[in-house]
C-alpha positions in Angstrom: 0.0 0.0 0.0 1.7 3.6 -0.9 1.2 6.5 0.6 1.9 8.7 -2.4 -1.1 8.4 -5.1 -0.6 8.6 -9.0 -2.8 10.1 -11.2 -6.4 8.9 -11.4 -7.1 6.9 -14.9 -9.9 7.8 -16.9 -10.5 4.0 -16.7 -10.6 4.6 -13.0 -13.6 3.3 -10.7 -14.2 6.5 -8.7 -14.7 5.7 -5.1 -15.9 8.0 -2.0 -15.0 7.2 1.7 -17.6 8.2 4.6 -16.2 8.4 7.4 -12.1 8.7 8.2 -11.9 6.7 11.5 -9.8 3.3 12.3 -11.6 1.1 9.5 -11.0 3.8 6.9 -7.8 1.3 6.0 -10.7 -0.4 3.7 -11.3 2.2 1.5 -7.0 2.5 1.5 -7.1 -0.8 0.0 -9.0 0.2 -2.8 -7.3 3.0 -3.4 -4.7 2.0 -6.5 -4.9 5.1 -9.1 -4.6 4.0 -12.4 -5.3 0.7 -11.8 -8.8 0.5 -12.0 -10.2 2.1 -8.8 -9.1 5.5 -6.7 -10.4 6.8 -4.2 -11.8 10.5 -5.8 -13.7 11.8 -2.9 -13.4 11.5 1.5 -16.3 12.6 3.8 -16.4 13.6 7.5 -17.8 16.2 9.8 -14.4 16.4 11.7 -12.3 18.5 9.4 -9.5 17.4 11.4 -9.7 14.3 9.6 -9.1 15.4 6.5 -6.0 16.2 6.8 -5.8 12.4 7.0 -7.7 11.9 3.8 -4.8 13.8 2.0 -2.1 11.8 3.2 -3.7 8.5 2.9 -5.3 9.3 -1.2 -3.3 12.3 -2.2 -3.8 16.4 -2.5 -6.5 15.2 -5.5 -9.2 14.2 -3.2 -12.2 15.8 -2.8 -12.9 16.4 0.7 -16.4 17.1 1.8 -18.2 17.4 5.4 -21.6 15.4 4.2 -22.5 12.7 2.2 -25.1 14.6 0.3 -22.7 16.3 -1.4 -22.0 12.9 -3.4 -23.7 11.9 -6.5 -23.8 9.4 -8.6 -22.3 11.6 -11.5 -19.4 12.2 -9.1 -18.8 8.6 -8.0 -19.3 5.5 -8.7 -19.4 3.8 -5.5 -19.2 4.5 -2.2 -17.6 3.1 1.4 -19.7 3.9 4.4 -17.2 3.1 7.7 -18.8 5.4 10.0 -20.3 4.6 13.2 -22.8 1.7 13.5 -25.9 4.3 14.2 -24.9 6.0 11.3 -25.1 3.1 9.0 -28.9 3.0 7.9 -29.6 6.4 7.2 -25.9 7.2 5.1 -26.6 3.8 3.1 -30.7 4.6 2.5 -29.2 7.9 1.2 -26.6 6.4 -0.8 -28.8 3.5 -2.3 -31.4 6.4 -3.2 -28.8 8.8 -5.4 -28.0 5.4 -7.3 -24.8 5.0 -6.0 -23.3 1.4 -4.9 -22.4 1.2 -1.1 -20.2 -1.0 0.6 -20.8 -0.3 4.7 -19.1 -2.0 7.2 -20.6 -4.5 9.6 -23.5 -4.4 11.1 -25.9 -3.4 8.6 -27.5 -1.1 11.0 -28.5 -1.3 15.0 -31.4 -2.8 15.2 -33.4 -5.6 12.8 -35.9 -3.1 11.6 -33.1 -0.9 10.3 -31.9 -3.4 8.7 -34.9 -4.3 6.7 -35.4 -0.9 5.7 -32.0 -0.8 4.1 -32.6 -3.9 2.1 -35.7 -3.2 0.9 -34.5 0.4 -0.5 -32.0 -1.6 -2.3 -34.5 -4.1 -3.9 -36.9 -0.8 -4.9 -33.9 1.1 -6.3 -32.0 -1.5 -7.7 -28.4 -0.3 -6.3 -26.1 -2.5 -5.4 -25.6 -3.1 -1.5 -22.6 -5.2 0.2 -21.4 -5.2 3.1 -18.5 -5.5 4.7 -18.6 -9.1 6.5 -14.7 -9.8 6.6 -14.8 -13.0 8.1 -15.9 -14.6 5.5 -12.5 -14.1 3.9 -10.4 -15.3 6.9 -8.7 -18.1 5.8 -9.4 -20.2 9.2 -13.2 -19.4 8.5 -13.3 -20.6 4.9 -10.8 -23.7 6.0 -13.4 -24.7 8.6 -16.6 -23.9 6.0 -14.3 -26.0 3.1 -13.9 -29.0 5.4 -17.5 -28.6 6.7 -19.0 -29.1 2.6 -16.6 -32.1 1.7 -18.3 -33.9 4.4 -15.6 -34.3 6.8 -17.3 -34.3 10.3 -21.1 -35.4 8.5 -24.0 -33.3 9.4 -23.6 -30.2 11.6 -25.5 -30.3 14.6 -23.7 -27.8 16.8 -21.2 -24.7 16.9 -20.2 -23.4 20.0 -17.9 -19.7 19.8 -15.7 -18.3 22.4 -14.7 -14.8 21.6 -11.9 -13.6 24.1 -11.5 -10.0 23.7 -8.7 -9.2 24.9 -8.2 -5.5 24.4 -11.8 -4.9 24.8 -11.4 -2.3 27.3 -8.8 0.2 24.7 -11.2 -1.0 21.5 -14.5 -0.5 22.8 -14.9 1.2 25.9 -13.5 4.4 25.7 -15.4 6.0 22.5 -18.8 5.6 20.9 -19.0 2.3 21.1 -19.7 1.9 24.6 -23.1 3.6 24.7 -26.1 1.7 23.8 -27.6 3.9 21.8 -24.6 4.4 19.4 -24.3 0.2 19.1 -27.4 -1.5 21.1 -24.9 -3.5 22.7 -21.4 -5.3 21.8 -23.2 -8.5 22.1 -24.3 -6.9 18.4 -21.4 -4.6 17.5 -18.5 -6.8 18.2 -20.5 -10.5 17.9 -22.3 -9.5 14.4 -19.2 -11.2 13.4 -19.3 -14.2 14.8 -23.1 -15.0 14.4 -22.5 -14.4 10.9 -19.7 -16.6 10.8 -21.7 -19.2 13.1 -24.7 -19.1 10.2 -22.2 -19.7 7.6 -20.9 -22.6 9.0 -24.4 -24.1 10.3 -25.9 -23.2 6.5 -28.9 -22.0 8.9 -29.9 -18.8 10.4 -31.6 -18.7 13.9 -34.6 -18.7 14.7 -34.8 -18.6 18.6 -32.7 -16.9 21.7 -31.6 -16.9 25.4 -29.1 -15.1 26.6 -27.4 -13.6 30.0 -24.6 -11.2 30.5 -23.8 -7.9 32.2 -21.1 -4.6 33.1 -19.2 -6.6 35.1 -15.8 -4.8 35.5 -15.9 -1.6 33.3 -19.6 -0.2 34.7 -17.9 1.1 38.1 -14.8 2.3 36.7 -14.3 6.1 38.0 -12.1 7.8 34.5 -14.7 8.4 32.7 -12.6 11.6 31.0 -13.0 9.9 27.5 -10.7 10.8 24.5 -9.7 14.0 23.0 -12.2 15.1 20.3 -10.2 13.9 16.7 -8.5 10.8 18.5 -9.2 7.5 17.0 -8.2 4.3 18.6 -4.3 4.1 17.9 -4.0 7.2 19.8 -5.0 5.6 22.6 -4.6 1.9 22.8 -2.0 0.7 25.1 -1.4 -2.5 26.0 1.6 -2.8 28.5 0.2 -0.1 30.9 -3.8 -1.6 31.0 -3.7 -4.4 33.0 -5.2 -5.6 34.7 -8.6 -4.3 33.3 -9.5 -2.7 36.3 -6.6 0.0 36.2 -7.9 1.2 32.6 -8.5 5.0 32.7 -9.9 7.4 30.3 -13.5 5.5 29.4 -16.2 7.3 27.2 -18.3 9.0 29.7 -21.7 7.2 29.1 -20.4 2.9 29.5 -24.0 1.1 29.4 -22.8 -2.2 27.3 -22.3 -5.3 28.6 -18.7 -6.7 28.7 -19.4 -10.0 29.4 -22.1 -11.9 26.9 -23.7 -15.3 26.7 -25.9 -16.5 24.2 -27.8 -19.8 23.2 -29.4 -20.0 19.7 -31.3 -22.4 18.3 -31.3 -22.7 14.3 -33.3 -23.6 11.9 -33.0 -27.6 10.4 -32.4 -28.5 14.5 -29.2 -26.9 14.4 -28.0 -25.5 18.1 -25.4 -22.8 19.1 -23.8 -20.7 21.3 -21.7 -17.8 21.8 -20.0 -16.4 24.5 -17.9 -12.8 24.5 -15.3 -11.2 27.4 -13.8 -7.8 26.7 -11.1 -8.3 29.9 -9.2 -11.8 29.0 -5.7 -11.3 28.6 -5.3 -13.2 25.4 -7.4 -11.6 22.2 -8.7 -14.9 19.7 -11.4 -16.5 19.1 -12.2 -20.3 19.3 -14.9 -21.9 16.7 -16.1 -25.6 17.7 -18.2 -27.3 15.0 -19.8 -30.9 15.9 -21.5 -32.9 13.3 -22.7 -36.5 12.8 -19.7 -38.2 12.0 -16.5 -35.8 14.2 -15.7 -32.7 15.5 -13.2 -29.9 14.6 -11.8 -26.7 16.4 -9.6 -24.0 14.8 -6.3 -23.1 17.1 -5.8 -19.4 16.1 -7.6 -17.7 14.2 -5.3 -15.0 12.4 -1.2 -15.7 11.0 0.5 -18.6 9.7 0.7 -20.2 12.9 -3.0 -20.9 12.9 -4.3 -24.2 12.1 -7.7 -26.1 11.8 -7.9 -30.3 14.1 -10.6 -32.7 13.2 -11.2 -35.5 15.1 -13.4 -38.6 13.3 -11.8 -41.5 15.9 -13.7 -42.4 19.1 -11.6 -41.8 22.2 -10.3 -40.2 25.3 -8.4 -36.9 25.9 -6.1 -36.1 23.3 -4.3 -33.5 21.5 -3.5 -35.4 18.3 -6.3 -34.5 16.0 -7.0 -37.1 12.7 -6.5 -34.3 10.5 -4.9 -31.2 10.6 -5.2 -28.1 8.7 -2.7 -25.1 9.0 -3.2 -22.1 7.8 -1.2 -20.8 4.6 0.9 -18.1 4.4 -1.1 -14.7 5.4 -1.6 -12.2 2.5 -0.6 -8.6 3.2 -4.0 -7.1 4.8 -6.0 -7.1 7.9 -7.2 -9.8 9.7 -5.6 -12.5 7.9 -5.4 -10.7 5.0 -9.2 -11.1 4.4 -9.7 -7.0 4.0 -8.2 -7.0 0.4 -10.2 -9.7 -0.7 -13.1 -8.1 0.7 -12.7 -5.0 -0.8 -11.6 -6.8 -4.1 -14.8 -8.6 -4.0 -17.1 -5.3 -3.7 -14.7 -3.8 -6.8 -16.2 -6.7 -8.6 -19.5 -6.7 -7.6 -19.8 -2.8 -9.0 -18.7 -3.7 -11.9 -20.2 -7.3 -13.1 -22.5 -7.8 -10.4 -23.1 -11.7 -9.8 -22.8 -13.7 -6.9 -20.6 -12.6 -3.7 -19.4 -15.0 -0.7 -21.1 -11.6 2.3 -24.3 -11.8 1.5 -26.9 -8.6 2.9 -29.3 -10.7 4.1 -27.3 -13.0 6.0 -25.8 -9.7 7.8 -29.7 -8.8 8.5 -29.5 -12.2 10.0 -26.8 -11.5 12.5 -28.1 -8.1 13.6 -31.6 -10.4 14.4 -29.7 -12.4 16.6 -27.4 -10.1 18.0 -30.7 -7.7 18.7 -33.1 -10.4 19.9 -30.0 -11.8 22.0 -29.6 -8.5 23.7 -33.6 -7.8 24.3 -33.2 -11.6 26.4 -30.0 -10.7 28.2 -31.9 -7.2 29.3 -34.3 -9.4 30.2 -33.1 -11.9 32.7 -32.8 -14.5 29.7 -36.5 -14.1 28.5 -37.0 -16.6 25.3 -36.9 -14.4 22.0 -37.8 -15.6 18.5 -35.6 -13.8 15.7 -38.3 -12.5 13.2 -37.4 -13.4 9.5 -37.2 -11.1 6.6 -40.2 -11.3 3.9 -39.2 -13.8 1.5 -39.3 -11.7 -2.0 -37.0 -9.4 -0.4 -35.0 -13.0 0.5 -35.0 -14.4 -2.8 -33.9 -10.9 -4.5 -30.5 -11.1 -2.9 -30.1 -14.8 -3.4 -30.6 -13.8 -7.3 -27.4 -11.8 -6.9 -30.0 -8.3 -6.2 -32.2 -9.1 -9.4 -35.6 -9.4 -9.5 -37.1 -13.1 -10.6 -38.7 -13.1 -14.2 -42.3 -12.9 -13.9 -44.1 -16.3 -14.8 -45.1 -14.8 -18.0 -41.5 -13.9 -19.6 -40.1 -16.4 -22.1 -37.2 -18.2 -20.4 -34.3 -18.8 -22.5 
């Protein structure tokens, strides 16, 4: 990745950025002037980050303080990585002016925004994708390729333990730590993993308990916060927070569980669970997958060190798994490399369209759960069934975001 542009090709894919945070390094991966994409245009109400806009895509970009400003004569696509409250109002603006949108996970905050979203994007007919990088991790497609060749038979459970390490620096002391900016990390942070558990279970859920609370960050006295322009680098400090109860400068409203369990029951019989901790010392996150015929696990989940085990043989304790998987060697990127081929994948989609590996309804699906999991935690673990999206809006992004012929059109 450079930091000193060329000149945009006529050729060129123009791209706009929304929103000039941490996650921003997407749209930087797009950015490759005269190479068929460059990033023309940069949006954000802080005009201090602009100045970051210039160093990141050159003295070229167009820097504006609202995305109304774009149009689809302008641009031809857009990235929305702004904060997750944000998200359905920028992409139902977006999808409106006919411009293609990539927004970073989750869709929105809550399942009716979500729906909202996706139906704009049926009536208008833009293209919508969002940013579920998971699904490019190579330990997540290992586990999903090993899965479909039949390796451990039919899957009958997933289990997901999400140690957050640095929780407290990466979600406590900005934005993300009030509820009404997220609904809850259970959401935010786990819209990852539900996703990921769906993908692997080839089943969404259907029905929810879950428990959870503040259980070291809510009585925390530094609530100071962060100075106004400061993104997450500026602040994240690993040697001098621990133990998670000496971490100072929180955002000043902390309403968000950091501790999260879940139980989900799919559909086809298929049962899960989830559990997040924003205060373990080690930062991973540990997939099981049981079928009818073995077991496997993932060791890692990021770097060449990584590996998937399966285990098909009947037996006691052991760490010597009947197969073993590692991981190759990472591609330059984030998180495993999987935010190039993300953002590769959305380049492709703008222009041919076709099928893509995220998939908008399946990220409606993991804001459901996320949301009816954190309406049962709030709850004392009160049962919630996850509400499904209308089927025509289903089986619109299923045809790749085209409508099916009418049953009087000649087929060919």
């Amino acid at each position: 990745m450079t930091d000193t542009p060329t000149s945009t090709s006529a050729g060129d894919l123009r791209l706009a950025v929304i929103g000039l945070g941490l996650r921003a390094s997407v749209a930087r991966h797009a950015h490759r002037p005269g190479e068929g994409q460059a990033v023309v245009a940069a949006v954000d109400t802080d005009l201090r980050a602009h100045r970051r806009a210039r160093e990141w895509f050159g003295d070229e970009v167009r820097l504006h303080t609202g995305h109304r400003e774009l149009t689809s004569a302008d641009v031809d696509a857009a990235f929305v990585i702004t904060p997750d409250d944000t998200h359905e109002e920028l992409v139902v603006d977006l999808l409106e002016a006919g411009i293609p949108v990539f927004v970073e996970k989750p869709l929105a905050i809550t399942t009716a925004g979500c729906d909202r979203v996706l139906d704009t994007a049926r009536r208008t007919g833009t293209r919508l994708y969002v940013g579920h990088n998971m699904r490019h991790m190579p330990v997540v497609r290992t586990m999903r390729d090993l899965i479909r060749r039949g390796e451990i038979g039919e899957v009958k459970a997933v289990w997901c333990r999400h140690f957050v390490g640095h929780g407290g620096d990466f979600y406590f002391k900005d934005w993300h730590a009030d509820r009404r900016r997220t609904t809850s990390l259970l959401l935010q942070k786990g819209a990852h993993d539900l996703d990921v558990i769906h993908w692997l279970a080839g089943a969404y859920t259907e029905h929810v308990t879950a428990l959870g609370g503040l259980t070291v960050y809510g009585d925390l006295p530094d609530r100071s916060g962060q100075p106004a322009g400061a993104v997450m680098p500026d602040w994240y400090d690993p040697e001098n927070n621990w133990p998670p109860r000496s971490l100072t400068g929180l955002n000043p409203v902390v309403d968000v569980e950091d501790l999260s369990m879940m139980t989900m029951r799919l559909e086809g019989g298929v049962h899960a669970s989830y559990q997040q901790c924003h205060y373990t010392p080690d930062y991973w996150r540990n997939y099981t997958v049981i079928g009818t015929e073995g077991r496997l696990e993932n060791f890692g989940d990021h770097g060449d060190s990584a590996e998937v085990r399966v285990w098909k043989r009947r037996s006691g304790y052991r760490t010597d798994a009947d197969l073993v998987v590692p991981m190759p060697e990472q591609p330059a990127g984030g998180h495993g490399g999987s935010d190039p081929l993300l953002v590769a994948e959305f380049l492709r989609f703008v222009r041919e369209g076709g099928a893509t590996d995220t998939s908008p309804v399946a990220a409606r699906e993991a804001v459901a759960a996320g949301c009816a999991a954190t309406e049962s935690l709030r709850s004392d673990g009160k049962p919630v069934t996850v509400r499904r999206p209308r089927p025509e809006v289903t089986r619109y992004f299923e045809r790749g975001q085209r409508e099916p012929l009418p049953d009087t059109a000649v087929r060919r």
